[in-house]
MARDOTOR-653231 format. One record per residue (C-alpha): z, x, y; residue in three letters; chain; residue number from 1. Coordinates in nm, 3 decimals. Layout:
<recs>
+---------+---------+---------+------+------+-----+
|      zz |      xx |      yy | code | unit | pos |
+---------+---------+---------+------+------+-----+
|       Z |       X |       Y |  ALA |    A | NUM |
...
+---------+---------+---------+------+------+-----+
</recs>
This chain:
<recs>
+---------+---------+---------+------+------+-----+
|      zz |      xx |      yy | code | unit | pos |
+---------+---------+---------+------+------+-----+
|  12.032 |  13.974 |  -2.717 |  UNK |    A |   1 |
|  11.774 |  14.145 |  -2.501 |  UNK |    A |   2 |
|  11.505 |  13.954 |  -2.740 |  UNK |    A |   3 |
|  11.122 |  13.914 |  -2.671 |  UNK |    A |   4 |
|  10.907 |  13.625 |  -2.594 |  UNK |    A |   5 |
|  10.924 |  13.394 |  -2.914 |  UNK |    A |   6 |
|  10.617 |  13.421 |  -3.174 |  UNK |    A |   7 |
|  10.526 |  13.095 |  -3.318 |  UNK |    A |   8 |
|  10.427 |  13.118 |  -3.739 |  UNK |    A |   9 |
|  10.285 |  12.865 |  -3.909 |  UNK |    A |  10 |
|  10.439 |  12.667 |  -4.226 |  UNK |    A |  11 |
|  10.429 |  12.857 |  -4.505 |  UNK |    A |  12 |
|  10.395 |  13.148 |  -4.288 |  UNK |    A |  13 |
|  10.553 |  13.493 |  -4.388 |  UNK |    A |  14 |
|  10.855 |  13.596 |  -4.090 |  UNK |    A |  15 |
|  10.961 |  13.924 |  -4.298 |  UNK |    A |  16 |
|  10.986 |  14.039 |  -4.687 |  UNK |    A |  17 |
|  11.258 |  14.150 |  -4.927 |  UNK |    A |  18 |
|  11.275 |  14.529 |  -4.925 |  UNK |    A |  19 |
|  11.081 |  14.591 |  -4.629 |  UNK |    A |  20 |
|  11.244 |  14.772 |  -4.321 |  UNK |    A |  21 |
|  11.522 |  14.568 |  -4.097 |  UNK |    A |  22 |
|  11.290 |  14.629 |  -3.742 |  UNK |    A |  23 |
|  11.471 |  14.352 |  -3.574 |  UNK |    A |  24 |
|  11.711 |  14.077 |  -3.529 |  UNK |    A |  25 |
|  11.565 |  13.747 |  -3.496 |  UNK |    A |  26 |
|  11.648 |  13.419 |  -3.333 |  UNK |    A |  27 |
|  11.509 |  13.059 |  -3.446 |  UNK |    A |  28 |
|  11.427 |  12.811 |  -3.097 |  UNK |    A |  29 |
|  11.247 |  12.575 |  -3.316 |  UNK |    A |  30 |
|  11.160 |  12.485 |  -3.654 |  UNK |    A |  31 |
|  11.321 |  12.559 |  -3.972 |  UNK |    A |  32 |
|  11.313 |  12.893 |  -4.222 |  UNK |    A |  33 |
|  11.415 |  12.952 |  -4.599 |  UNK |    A |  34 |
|  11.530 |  13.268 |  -4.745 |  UNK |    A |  35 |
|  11.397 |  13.347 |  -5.064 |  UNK |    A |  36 |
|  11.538 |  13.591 |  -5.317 |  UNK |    A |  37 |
|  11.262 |  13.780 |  -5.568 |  UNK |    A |  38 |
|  11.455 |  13.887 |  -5.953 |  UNK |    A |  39 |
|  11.365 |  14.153 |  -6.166 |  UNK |    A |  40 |
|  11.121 |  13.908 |  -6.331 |  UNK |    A |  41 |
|  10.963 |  13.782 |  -6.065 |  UNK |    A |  42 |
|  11.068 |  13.485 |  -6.002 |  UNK |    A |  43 |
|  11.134 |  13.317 |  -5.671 |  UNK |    A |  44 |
|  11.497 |  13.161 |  -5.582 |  UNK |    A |  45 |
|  11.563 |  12.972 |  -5.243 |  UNK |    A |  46 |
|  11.892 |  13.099 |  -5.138 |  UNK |    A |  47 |
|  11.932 |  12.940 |  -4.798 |  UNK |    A |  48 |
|  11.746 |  12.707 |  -4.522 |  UNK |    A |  49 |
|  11.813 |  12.825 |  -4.155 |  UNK |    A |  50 |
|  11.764 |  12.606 |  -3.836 |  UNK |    A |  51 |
|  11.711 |  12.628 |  -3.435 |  UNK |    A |  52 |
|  11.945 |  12.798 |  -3.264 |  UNK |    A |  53 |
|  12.094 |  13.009 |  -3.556 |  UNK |    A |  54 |
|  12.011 |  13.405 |  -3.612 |  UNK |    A |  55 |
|  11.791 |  13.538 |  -3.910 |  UNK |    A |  56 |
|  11.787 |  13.847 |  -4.062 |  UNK |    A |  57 |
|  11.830 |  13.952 |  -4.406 |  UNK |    A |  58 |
|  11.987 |  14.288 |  -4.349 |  UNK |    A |  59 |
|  12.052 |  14.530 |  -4.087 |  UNK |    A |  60 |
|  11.866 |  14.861 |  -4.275 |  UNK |    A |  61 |
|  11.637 |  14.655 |  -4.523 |  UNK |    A |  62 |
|  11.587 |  14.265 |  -4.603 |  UNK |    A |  63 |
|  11.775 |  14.145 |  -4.901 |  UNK |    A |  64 |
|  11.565 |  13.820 |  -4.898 |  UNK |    A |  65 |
|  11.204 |  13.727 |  -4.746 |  UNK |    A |  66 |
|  11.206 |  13.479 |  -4.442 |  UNK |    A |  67 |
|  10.937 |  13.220 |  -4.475 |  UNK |    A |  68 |
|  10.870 |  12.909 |  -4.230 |  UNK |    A |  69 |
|  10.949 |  12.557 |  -4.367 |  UNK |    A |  70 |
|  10.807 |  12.387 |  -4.051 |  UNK |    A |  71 |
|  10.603 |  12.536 |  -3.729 |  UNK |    A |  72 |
|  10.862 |  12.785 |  -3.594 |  UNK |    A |  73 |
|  10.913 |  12.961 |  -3.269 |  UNK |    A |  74 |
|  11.092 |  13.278 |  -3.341 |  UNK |    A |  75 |
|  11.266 |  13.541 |  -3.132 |  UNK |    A |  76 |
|  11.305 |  13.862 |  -3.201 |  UNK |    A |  77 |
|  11.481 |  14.182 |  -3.068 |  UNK |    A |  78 |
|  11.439 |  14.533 |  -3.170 |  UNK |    A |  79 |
|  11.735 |  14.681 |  -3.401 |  UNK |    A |  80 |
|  11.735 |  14.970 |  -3.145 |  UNK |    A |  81 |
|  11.806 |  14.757 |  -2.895 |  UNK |    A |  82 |
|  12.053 |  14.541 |  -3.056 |  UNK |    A |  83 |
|  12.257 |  14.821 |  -3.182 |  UNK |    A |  84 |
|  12.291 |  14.978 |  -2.812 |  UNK |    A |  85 |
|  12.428 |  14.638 |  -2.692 |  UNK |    A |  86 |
|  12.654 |  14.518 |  -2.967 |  UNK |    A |  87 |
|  12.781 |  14.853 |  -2.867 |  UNK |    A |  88 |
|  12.830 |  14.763 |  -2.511 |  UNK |    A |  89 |
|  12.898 |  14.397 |  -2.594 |  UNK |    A |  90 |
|  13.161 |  14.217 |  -2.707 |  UNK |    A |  91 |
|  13.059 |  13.894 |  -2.697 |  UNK |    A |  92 |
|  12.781 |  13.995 |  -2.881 |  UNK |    A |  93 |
|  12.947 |  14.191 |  -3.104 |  UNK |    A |  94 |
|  13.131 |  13.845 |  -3.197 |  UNK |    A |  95 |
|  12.865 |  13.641 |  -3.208 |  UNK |    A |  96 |
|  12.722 |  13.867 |  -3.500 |  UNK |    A |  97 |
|  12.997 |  13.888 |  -3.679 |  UNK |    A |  98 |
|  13.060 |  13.534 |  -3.719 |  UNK |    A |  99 |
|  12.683 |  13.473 |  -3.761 |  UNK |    A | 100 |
|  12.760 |  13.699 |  -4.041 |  UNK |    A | 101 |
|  13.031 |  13.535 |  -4.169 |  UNK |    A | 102 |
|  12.904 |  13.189 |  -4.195 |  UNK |    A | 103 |
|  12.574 |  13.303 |  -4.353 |  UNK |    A | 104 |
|  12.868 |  13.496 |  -4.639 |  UNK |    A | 105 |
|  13.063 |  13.130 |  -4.604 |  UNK |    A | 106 |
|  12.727 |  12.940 |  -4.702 |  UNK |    A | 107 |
|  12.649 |  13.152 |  -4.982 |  UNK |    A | 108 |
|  12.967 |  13.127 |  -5.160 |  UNK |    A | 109 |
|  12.992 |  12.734 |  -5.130 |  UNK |    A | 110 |
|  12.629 |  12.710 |  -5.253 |  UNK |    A | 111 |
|  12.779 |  12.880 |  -5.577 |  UNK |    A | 112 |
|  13.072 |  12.637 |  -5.556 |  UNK |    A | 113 |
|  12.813 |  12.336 |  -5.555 |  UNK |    A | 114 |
|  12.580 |  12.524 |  -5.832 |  UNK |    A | 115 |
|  12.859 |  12.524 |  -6.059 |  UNK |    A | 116 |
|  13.050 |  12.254 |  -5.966 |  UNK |    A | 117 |
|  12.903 |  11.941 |  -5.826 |  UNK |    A | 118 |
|  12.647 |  11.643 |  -5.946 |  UNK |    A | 119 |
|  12.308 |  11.589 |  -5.856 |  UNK |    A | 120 |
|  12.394 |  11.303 |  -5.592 |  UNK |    A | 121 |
|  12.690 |  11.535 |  -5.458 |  UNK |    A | 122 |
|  12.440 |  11.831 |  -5.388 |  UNK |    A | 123 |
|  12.153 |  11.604 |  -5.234 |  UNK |    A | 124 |
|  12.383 |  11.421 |  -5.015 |  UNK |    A | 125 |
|  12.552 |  11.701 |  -4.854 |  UNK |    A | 126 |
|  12.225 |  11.850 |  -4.800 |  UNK |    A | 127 |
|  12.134 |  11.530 |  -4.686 |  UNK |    A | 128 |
|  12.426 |  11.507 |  -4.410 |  UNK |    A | 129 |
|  12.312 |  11.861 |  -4.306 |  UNK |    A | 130 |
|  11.935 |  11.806 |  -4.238 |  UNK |    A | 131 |
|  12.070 |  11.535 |  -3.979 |  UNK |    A | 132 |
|  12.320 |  11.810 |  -3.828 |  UNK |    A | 133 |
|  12.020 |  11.972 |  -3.742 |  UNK |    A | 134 |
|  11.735 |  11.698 |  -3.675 |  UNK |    A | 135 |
|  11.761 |  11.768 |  -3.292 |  UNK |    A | 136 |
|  11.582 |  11.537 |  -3.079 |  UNK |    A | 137 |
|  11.616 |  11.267 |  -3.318 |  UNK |    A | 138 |
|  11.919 |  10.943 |  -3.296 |  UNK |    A | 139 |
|  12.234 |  11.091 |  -3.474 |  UNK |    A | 140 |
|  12.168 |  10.840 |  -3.809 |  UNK |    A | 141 |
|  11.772 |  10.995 |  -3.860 |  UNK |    A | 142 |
|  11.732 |  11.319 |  -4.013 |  UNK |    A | 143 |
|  11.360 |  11.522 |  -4.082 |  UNK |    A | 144 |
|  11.335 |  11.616 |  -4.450 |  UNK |    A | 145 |
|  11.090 |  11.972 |  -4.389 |  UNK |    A | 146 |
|  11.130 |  12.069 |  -4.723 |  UNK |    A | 147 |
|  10.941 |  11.928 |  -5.037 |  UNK |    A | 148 |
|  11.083 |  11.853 |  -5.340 |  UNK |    A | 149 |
|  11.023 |  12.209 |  -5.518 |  UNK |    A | 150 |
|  11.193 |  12.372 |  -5.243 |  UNK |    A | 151 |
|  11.490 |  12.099 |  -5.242 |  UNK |    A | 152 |
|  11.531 |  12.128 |  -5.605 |  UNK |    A | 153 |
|  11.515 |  12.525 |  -5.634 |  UNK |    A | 154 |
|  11.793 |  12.522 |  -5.353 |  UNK |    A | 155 |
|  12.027 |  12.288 |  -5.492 |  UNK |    A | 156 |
|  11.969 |  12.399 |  -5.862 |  UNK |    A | 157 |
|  11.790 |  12.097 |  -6.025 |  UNK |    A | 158 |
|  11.494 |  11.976 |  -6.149 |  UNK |    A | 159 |
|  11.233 |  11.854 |  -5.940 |  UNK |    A | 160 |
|  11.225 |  11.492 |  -6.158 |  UNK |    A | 161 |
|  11.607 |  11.521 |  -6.071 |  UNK |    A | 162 |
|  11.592 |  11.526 |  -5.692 |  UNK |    A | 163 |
|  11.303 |  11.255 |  -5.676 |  UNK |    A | 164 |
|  11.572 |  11.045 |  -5.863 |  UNK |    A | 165 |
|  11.849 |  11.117 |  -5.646 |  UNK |    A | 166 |
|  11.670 |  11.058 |  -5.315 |  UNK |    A | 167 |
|  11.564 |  10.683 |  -5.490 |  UNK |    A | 168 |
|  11.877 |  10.603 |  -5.609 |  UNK |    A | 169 |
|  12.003 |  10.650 |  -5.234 |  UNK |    A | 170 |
|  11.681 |  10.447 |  -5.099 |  UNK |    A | 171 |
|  11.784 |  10.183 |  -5.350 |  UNK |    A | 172 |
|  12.142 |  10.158 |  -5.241 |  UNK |    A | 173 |
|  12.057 |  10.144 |  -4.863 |  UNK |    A | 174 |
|  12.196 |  10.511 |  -4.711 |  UNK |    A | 175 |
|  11.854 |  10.626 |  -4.721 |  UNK |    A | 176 |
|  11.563 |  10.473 |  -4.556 |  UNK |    A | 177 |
|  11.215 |  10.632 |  -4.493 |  UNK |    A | 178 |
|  11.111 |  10.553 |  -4.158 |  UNK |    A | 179 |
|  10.785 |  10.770 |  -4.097 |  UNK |    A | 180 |
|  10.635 |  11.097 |  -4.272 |  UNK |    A | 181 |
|  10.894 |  11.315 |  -4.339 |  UNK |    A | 182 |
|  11.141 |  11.092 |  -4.143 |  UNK |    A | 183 |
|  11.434 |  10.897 |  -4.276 |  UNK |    A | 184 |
|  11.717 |  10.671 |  -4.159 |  UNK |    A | 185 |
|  12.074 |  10.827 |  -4.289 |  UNK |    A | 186 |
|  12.396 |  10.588 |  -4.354 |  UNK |    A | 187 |
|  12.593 |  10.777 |  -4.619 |  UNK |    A | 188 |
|  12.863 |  10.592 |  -4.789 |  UNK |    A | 189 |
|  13.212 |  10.728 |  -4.957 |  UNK |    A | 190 |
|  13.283 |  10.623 |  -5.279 |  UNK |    A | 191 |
|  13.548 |  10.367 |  -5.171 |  UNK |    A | 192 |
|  13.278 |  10.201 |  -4.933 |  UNK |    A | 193 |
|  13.346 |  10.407 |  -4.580 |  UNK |    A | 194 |
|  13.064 |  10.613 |  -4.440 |  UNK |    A | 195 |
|  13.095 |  11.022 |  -4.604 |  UNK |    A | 196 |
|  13.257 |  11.280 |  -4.353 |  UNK |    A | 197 |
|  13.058 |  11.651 |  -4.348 |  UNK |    A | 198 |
|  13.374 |  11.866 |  -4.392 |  UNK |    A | 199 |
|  13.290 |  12.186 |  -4.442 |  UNK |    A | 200 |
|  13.076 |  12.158 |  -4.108 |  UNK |    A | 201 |
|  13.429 |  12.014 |  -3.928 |  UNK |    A | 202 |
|  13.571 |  12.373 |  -4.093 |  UNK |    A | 203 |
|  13.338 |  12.602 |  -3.906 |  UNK |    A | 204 |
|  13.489 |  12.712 |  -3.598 |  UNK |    A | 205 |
|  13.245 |  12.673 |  -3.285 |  UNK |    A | 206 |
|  13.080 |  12.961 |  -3.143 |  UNK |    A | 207 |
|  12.957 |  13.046 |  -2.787 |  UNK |    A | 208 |
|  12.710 |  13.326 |  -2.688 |  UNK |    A | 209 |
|  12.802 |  13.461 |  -2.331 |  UNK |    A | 210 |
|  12.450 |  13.467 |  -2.155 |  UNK |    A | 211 |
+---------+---------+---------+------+------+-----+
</recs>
């Protein structure tokens, strides 16, 4: 994507804000970044988590959401000028937007469908399952939980007390076990006793970015 050397921000850190000017198109290497949504009222609503290796932008003329880091994150960035003149000239790239796009729509409307329709365990655990899609580095049963338990509970629509709960009651049972700071052991179990399958990540299709 023609994008610049990566700028590293700090957790907690500020990436870009809702309303403000889409300048650029930016990448995540490392690290992890939630989008946050501001009402009328002036409240704050966590609408999304992103991770390394996925684009970020909240808009293509201004940002619908504000980008803040979650972790220590290395982000790359490339101007909207620029972008534009190759997705013009590039198919591939063309694609690979569009189906960025498409998953971030995709996410959105199942995060409604889980909102509305799904328990407290349900909406941990699948969050769960995706935090170790996206622990790179780590063996495939750890997972890094980045967020605290505000930012987990305004995501997946519960109370704080609700989520602190949840992640005991899976402790208790044995799928979850803390082995570090931040680090736990994952071993998710189905109802009838075999481990829990991710499908909505199986119903993504796979993308590749020609270089």
């Amino acid at each position: 994507m023609g994008e610049r050397r990566s700028v590293v921000f700090q957790k907690g850190q500020r990436i870009f804000g809702q309303g403000e000017p889409a300048e650029a198109l930016f990448f995540i290497r490392s690290g992890c970044v939630r989008l946050v949504i501001e009402d009328a009222q002036g409240d704050r609503h966590i609408v999304g988590f992103l991770f390394a290796g996925e684009l970020l932008y909240g808009g293509l003329t201004t940002h619908w959401a504000t980008a803040e880091a979650v972790s220590t994150c290395a982000i790359a960035s490339s101007p909207m000028d620029a972008t534009f003149r190759l997705l013009a000239e590039d198919q591939a790239a063309c694609a690979a937007v569009v189906c960025a796009s498409q998953r971030m729509l995709s996410e959105l409307a199942r995060q409604m469908t889980r909102l509305v329709n799904w328990s407290a365990t349900d909406r941990v655990v699948w969050l769960l399952e995706r935090l170790a899609q996206h622990s790179r580095g780590q063996a495939a049963n750890e997972l890094e939980l980045l967020m605290g338990r505000k930012d987990l509970a305004d995501f997946l629509g519960l109370a704080p007390e609700t989520v602190s709960r949840t992640l005991a009651q899976l402790e208790a049972s044995g799928e979850l076990s803390k082995l570090g700071p931040r680090r736990y052991r994952w071993a998710p179990r189905g109802r009838d006793g075999r481990p829990a399958a991710t499908t909505e990540a199986a119903s993504e299709p796979a993308l590749a970015i020609a270089s």
